[in-house]
C-alpha positions as CSV (number, residue, x, y, z in Angstrom):
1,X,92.9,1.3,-20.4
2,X,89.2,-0.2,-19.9
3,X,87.7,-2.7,-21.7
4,X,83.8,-3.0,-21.9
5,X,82.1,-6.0,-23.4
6,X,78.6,-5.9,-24.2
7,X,76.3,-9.3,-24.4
8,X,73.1,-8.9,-25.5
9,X,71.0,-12.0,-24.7
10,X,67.8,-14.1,-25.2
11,X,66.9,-17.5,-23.8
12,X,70.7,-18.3,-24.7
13,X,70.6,-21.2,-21.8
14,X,72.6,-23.3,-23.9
15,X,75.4,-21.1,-25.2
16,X,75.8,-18.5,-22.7
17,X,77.9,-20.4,-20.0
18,X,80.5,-20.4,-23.0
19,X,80.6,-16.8,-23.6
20,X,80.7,-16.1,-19.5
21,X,84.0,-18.6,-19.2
22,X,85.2,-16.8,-22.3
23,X,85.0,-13.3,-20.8
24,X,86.3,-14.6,-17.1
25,X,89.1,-16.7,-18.9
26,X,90.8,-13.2,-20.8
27,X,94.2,-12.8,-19.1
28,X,93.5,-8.9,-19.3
29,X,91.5,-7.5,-15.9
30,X,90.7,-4.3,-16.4
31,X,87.0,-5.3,-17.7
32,X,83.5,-5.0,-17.5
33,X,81.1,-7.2,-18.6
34,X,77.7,-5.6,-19.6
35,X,74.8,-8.1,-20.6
36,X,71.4,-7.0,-21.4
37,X,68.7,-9.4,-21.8
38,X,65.7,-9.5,-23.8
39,X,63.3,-10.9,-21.5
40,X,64.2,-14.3,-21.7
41,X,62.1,-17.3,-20.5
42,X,64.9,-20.1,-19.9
43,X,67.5,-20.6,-17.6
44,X,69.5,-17.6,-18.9
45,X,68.3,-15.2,-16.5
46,X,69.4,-17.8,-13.4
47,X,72.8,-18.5,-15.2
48,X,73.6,-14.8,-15.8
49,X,73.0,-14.4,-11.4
50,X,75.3,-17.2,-10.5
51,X,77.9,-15.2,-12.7
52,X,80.5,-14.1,-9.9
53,X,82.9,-11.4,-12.1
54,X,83.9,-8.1,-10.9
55,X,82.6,-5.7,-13.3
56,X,79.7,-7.4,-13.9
57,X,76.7,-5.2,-14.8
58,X,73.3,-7.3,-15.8
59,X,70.0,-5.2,-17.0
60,X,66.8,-7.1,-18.5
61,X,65.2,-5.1,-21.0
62,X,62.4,-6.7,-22.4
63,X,61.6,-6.2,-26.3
64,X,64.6,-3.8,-26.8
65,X,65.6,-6.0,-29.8
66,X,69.4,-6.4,-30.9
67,X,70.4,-2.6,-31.6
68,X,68.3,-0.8,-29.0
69,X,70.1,-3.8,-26.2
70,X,73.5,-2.7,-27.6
71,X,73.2,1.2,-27.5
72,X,71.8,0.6,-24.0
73,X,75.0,-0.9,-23.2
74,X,77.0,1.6,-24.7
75,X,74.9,4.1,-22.8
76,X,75.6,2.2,-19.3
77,X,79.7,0.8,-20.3
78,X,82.8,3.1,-18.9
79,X,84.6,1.6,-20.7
80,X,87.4,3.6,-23.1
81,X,87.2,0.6,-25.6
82,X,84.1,-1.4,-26.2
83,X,83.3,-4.7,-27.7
84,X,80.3,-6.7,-28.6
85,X,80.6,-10.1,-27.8
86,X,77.4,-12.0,-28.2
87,X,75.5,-14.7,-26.0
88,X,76.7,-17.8,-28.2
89,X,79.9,-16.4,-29.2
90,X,83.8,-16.6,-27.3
91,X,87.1,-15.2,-27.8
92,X,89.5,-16.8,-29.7
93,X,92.2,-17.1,-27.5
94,X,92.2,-15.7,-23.5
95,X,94.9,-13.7,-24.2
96,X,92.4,-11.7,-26.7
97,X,92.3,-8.5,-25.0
98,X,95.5,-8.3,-23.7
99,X,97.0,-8.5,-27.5
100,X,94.3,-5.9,-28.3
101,X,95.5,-3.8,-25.7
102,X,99.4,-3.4,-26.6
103,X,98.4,-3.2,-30.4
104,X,96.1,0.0,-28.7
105,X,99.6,1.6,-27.0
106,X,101.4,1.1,-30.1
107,X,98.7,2.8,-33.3
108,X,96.6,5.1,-30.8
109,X,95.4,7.2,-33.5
110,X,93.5,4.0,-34.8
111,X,90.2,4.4,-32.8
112,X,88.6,1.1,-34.5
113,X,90.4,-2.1,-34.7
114,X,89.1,-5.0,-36.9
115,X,90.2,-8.4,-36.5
116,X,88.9,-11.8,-37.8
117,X,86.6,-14.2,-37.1
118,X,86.4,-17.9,-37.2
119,X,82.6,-19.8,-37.1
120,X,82.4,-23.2,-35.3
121,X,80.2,-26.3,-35.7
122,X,77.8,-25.4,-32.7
123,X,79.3,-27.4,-29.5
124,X,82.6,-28.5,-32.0
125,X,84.4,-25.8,-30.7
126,X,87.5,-26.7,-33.1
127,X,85.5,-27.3,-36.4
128,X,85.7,-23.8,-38.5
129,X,82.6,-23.8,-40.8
130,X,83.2,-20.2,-42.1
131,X,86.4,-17.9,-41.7
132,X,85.4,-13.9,-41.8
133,X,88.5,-12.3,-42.5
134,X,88.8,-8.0,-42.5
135,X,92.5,-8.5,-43.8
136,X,91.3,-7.4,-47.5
137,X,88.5,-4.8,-46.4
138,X,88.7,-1.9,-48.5
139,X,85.8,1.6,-47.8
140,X,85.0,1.2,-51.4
141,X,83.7,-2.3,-51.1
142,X,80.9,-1.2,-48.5
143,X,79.5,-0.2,-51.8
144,X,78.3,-3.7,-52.8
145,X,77.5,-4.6,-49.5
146,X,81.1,-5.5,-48.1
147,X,81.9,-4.8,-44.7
148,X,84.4,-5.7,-42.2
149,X,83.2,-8.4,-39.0
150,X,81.5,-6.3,-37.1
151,X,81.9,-9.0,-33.8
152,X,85.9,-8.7,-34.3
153,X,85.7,-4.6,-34.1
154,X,87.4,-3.0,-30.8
155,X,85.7,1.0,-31.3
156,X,86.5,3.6,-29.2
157,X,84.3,5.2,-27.1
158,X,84.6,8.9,-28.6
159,X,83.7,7.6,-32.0
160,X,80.5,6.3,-30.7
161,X,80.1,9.7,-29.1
162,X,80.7,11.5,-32.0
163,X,79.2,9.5,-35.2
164,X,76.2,8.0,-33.2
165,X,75.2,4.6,-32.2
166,X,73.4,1.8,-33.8
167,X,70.4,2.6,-35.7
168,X,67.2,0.7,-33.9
169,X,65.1,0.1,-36.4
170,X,66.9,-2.4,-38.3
171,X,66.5,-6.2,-37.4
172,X,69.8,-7.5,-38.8
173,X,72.2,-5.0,-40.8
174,X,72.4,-2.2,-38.4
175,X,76.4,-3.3,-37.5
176,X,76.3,-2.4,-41.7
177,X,74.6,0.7,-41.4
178,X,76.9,1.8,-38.6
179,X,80.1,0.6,-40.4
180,X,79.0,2.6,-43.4
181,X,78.8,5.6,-42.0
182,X,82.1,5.4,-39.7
183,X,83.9,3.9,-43.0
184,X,82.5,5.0,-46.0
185,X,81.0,8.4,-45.2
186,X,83.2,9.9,-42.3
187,X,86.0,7.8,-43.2
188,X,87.4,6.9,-40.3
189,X,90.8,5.4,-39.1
190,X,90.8,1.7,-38.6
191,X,93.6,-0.9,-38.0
192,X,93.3,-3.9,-39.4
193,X,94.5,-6.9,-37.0
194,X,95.4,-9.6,-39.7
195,X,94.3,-12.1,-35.8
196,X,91.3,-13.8,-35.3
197,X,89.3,-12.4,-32.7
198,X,86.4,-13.9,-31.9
199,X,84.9,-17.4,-32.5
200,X,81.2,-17.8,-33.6
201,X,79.1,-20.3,-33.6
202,X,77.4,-21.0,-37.3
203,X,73.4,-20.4,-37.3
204,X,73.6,-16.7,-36.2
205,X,70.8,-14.0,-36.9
206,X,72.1,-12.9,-40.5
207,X,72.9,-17.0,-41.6
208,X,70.3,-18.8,-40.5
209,X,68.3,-19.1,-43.5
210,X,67.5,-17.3,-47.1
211,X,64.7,-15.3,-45.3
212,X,67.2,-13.8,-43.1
213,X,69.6,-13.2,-45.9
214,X,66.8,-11.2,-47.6
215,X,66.2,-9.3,-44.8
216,X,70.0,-8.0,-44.3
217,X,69.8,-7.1,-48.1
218,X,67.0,-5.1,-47.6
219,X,68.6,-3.4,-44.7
220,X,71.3,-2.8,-46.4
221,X,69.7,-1.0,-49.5
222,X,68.3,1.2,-47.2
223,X,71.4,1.9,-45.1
224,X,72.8,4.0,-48.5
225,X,68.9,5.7,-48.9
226,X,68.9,7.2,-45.0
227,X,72.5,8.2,-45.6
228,X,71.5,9.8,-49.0
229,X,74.2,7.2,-50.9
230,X,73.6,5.6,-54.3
231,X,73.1,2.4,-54.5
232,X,71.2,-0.3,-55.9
233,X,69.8,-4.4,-55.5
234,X,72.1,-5.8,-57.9
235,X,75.0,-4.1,-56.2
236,X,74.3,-5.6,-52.9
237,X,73.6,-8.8,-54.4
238,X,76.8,-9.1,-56.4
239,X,77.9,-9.7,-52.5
240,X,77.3,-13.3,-52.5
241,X,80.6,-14.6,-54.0
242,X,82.9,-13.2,-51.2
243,X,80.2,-14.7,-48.7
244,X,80.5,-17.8,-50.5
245,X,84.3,-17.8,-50.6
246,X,84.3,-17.3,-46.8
247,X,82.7,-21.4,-46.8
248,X,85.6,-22.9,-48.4
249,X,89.4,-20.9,-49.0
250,X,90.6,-21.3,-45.1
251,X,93.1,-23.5,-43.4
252,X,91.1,-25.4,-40.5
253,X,94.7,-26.4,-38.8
254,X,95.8,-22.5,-39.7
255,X,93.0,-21.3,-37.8
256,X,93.0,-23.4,-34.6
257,X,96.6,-22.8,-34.4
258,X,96.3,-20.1,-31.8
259,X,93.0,-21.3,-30.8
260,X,92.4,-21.5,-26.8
261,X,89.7,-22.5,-25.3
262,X,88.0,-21.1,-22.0
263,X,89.0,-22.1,-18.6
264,X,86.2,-23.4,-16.8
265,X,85.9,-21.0,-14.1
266,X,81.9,-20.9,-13.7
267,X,79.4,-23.6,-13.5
268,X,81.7,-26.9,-13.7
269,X,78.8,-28.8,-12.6
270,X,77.2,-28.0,-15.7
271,X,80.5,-29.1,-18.0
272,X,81.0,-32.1,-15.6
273,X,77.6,-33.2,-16.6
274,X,77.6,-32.1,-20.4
275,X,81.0,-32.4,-21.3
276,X,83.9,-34.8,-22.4
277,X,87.1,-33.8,-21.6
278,X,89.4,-35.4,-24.4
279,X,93.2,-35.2,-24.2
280,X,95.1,-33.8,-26.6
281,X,98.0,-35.5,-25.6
282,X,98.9,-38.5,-23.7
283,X,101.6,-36.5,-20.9
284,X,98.4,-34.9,-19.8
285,X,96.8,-37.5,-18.1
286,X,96.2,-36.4,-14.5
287,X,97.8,-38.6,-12.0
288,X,97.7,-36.0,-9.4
289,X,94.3,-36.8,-8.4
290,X,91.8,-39.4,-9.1
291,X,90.8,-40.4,-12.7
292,X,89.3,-42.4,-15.1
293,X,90.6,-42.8,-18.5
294,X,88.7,-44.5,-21.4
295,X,89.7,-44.6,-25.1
296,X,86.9,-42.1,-26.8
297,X,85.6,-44.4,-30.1
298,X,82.3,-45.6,-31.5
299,X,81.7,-48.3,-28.8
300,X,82.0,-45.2,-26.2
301,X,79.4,-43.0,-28.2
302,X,77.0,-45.6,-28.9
303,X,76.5,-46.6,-25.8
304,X,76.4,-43.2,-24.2
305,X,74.3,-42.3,-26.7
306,X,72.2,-45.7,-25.5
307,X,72.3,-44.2,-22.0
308,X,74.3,-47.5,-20.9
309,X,77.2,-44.7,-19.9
310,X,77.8,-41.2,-18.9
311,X,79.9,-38.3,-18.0
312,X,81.6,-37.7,-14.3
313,X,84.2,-34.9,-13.5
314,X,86.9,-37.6,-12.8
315,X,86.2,-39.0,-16.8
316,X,88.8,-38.3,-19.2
317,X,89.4,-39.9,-22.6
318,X,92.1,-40.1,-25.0
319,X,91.0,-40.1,-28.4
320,X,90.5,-43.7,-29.7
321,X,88.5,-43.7,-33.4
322,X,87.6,-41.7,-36.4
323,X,84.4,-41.2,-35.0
324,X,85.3,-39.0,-32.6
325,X,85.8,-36.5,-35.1
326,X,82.5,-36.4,-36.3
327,X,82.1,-34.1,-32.7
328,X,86.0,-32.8,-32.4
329,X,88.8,-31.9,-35.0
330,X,91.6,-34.3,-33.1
331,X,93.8,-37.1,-33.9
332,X,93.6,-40.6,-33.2
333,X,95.7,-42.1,-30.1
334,X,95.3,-45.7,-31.3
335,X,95.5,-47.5,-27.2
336,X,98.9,-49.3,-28.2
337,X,100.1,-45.9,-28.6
338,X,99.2,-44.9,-25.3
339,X,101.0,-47.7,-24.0
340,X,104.1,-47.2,-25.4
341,X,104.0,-43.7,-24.4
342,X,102.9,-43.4,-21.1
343,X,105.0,-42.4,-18.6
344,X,104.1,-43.5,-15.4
345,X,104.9,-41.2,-11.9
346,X,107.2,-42.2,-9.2
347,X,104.3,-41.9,-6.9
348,X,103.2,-45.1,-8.8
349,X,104.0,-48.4,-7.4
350,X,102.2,-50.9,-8.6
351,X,100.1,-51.9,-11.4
352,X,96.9,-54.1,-10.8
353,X,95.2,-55.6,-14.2
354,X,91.4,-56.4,-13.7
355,X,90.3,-58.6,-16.8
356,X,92.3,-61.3,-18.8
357,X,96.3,-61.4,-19.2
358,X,98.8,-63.5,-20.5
359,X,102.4,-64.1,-19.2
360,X,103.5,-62.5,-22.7
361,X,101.4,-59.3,-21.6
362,X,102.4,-59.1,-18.8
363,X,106.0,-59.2,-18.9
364,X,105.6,-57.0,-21.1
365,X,104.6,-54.8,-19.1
366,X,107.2,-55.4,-16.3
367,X,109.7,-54.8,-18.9
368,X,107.8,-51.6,-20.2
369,X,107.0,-50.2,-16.9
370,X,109.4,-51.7,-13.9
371,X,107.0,-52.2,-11.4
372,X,105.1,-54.7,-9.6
373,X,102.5,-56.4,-11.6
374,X,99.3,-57.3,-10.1
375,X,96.6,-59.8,-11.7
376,X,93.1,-60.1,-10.8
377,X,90.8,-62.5,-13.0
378,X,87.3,-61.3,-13.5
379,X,84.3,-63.7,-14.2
380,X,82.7,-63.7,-17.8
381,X,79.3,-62.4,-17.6
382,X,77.3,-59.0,-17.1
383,X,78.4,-56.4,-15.0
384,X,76.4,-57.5,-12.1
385,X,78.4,-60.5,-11.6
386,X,81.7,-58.8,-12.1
387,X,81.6,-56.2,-9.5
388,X,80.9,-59.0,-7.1
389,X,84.5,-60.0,-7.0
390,X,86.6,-58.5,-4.4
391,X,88.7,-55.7,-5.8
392,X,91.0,-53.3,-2.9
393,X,92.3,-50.6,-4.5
394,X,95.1,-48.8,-3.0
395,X,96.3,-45.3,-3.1
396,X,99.5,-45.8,-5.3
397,X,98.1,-48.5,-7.6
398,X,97.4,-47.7,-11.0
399,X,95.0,-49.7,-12.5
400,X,94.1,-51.3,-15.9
401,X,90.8,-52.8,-16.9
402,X,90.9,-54.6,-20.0
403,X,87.3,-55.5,-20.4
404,X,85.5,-54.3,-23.3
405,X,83.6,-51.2,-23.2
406,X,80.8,-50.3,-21.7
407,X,81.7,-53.2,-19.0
408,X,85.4,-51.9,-18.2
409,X,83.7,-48.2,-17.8
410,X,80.7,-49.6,-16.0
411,X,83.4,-51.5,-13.4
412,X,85.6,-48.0,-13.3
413,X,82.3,-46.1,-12.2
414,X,81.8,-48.6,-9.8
415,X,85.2,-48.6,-8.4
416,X,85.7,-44.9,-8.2
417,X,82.3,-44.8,-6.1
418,X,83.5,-47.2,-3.5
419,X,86.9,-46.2,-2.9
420,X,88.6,-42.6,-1.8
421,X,91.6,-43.1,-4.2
422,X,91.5,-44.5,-7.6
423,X,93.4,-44.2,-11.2
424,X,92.0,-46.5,-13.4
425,X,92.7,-46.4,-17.2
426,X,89.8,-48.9,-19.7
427,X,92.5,-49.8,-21.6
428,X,90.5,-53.2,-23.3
429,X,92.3,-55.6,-25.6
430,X,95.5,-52.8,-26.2
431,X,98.1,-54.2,-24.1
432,X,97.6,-57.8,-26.1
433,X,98.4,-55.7,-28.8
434,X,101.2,-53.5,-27.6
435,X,102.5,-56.3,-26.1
436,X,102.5,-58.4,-29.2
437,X,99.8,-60.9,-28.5
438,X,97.9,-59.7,-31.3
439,X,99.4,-59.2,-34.5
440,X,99.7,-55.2,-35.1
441,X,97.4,-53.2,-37.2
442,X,98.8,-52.2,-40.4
443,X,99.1,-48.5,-40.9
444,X,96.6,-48.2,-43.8
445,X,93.9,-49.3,-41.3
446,X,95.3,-47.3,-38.4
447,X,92.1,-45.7,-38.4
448,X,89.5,-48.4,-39.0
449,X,91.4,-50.9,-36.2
450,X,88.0,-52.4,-35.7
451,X,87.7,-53.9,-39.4
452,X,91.5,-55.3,-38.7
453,X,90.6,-56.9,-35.4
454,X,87.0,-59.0,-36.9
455,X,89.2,-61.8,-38.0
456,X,89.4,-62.7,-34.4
457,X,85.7,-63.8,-33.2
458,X,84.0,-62.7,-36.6
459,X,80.8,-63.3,-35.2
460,X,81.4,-62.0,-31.7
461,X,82.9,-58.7,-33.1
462,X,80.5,-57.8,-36.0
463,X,77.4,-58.0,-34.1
464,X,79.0,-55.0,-31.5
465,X,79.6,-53.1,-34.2
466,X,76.5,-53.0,-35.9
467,X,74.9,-52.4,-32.1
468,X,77.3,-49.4,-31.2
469,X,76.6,-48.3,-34.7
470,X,72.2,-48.5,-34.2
471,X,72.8,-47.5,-30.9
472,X,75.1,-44.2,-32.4
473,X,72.7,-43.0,-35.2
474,X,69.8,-43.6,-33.1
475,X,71.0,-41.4,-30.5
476,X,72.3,-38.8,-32.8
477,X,69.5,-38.6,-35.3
478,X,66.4,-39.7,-33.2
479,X,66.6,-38.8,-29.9
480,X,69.3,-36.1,-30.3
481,X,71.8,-36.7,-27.3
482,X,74.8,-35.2,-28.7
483,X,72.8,-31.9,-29.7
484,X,73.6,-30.6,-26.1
485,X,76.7,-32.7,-25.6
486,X,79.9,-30.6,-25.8
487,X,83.7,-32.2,-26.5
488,X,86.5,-30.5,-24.7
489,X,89.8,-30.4,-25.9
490,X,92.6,-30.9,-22.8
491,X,95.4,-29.8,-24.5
């Protein structure tokens, strides 16, 4: 059984590396991968070359528009199932086609499968904005306008060959006009898939704004006059609620349940440089190979966002604030946590601290981790003067740095750059406050640790908040640094 999967593009330079991994990532081989572009004047064309997949078939077809790219497709796919997948949209899980594929062997007189689909917060792959569901779809409700999610429909070739492809002339509702008459008109089988399918990004073609939604009503209306259907305005209108209800009644945890993401398996420059890889869970730190590890909070962002830091390939964070989740749906790893947690290889044999320690701190850590304990005291000042001292790292030394951010980053970078092996975790002021040295943050404020920890240094502290904070907003709001900034969950 052949899969094809149609992507029709245009200057999609920022969302089409996505929808690539997505395809290349499905655990399910026998597939093609048809893309036809509309004559884009980005980088899409270049990223679309450097796209290495068997089965790949590329065609440019300038001015074709939406329906006229997808027929084309169609026209060109050998596929015995086929699927449009769009330039900013991915697969919900990689194992997608495969479950598609036994539900095909086991109800092969469905020829149309219809699943769900979930909408994400543009580079928050995790957030669901909007949950399109086909679970309830009834043929009767096409008549106000209803219709299944036309980018979670598997269709059989044959039905295209024998009901007719996608009507050209329509901007937006042509997936509508099709659906009606395979549905409503020839009454076709379908199977419903009660699975998401297919994850969207929000700010698509029919969504984006009232003008848009006029359009599609339009279209619609005149889907039922070229199929010589009754119908009328306040029919389709009457639509609105169940869009609405889509906003609002869904489970975001429900959803992401059997969420996947992509494996990177194309342009990992491109996610080294655009993307923070955030760990779900603490066991997944890689000490196999060289790494950093910084706790991901507001301090981090704002002074990214300030340019002061940046990504690297060997980067990795745990999740360290609520502001985090302003870019990714995950849970706080307060850095005490970590501590407590962390279970350190055999390949480890030592520990070196960079940055202040007491004796309490660091027996406990001795205690904790029962393993030489190393101390090397760094000079106050700017980072210039601190990477003066002389630091050796050696191959089975794990290191912590307990500077505060973006100094302890700033000396990691540095670090990793001079020497061949390094595992360095910015772990700042939590192992005074695993070990005890500081009095532990109540639970209440588990999330907010910063407002516990200002009655040490008032001064000292509140003025780095309100800078990380300037230096955040700024960023985000002004000068738009997190607009092409993606957040990848390592689960």
């Amino acid at each position: 059984m052949k899969f094809s999967i149609i992507t029709v593009t245009l200057n999609s330079e920022n969302t089409i590396r996505d929808t690539l991994n997505s395809v290349s990532s499905q655990t399910y081989k026998n597939i093609e991968h048809i893309i036809i572009d509309g004559g884009s004047t980005d980088m899409t064309h270049s990223i679309i070359r450097k796209y290495k997949k068997k089965g790949k078939k590329f065609f440019i077809k300038k001015n074709y528009g939406i329906y006229k790219s997808i027929n084309y497709g169609i026209k060109k796919s050998k596929g015995d199932y086929i699927c449009v997948l769009n330039s900013d949209d991915l697969f919900h899980s990689n194992q997608s086609i495969e479950k598609i594929s036994k539900i095909i062997s086991k109800n092969k007189s469905s020829k149309i499968l219809l699943g769900n689909v979930a909408y994400f917060d543009n580079l928050d792959y995790y957030k669901v904005t909007r949950f399109y569901s086909s679970y309830n779809f009834k043929r009767w409700k096409m008549k106000f306008g209803l219709m299944p999610p036309h980018p979670a429909s598997i269709i059989k070739r044959e039905i295209y060959e024998k009901y007719g492809l996608y009507n050209e002339n329509f901007k937006i509702a042509g997936d509508f006009e099709l659906f009606l008459r395979l549905f409503y008109i020839s009454k076709v089988n379908f199977k419903i898939i009660d699975n998401t399918l297919i994850r969207m990004r929000s700010g698509g073609i029919s969504g984006k704004n009232l003008q848009s939604y006029w359009i599609s009503t339009l279209e619609i209306l005149k889907s039922f006059q070229i199929n010589n259907l009754k119908s009328n305005l306040l029919f389709i209108i009457m639509r609105i609620p169940a869009k609405i209800n889509q906003l609002f009644f869904f489970s975001n945890l429900f959803i992401n349940r059997n969420f996947q993401l992509f494996k990177i398996k194309f342009f990992k420059d491109f996610y080294n440089k655009n993307s923070f890889k955030i760990l779900n869970q603490i066991n997944k730190i890689p000490f196999e190979k060289n790494f950093i590890l910084s706790g991901m909070n507001l301090a981090f962002l704002g002074y990214y966002a300030n340019g002061e830091l940046y990504q690297r390939d060997t980067l990795f964070h745990w999740p360290d604030g609520v502001w985090l989740r302003k870019h990714i749906n995950i849970n706080k790893i307060p850095g005490r946590d970590l501590l407590q947690n962390l279970n350190i290889p055999k390949t480890i044999n030592k520990i070196l601290i960079l940055g202040n320690l007491t004796e309490k701190s660091k027996n406990f850590l001795q205690k904790k981790f029962k393993l030489k304990i190393e101390h090397t005291k760094l000079p106050f000042g700017e980072i210039d003067k601190i990477v003066k001292t002389k630091i050796k790292l050696q191959k089975k030394t794990l290191i912590f740095i307990t500077l505060p951010t973006p100094k302890q980053e700033k000396l990691a970078f540095y670090l990793a750059k001079k020497n061949k092996n390094y595992k360095i975790i910015c772990i700042g002021a939590s192992i005074a406050i695993a070990s005890g040295e500081e009095k532990k943050v109540p639970d209440f404020l588990k999330n907010y640790e910063f407002l516990w920890r200002l009655k040490n240094d008032f001064f000292r502290r509140s003025k780095r908040i309100f800078e990380t904070f300037y230096y955040y907003n700024k960023g985000k709001i002004i000068n738009k640094v997190f607009d092409k900034t993606r957040f990848l969950k390592i689960d």
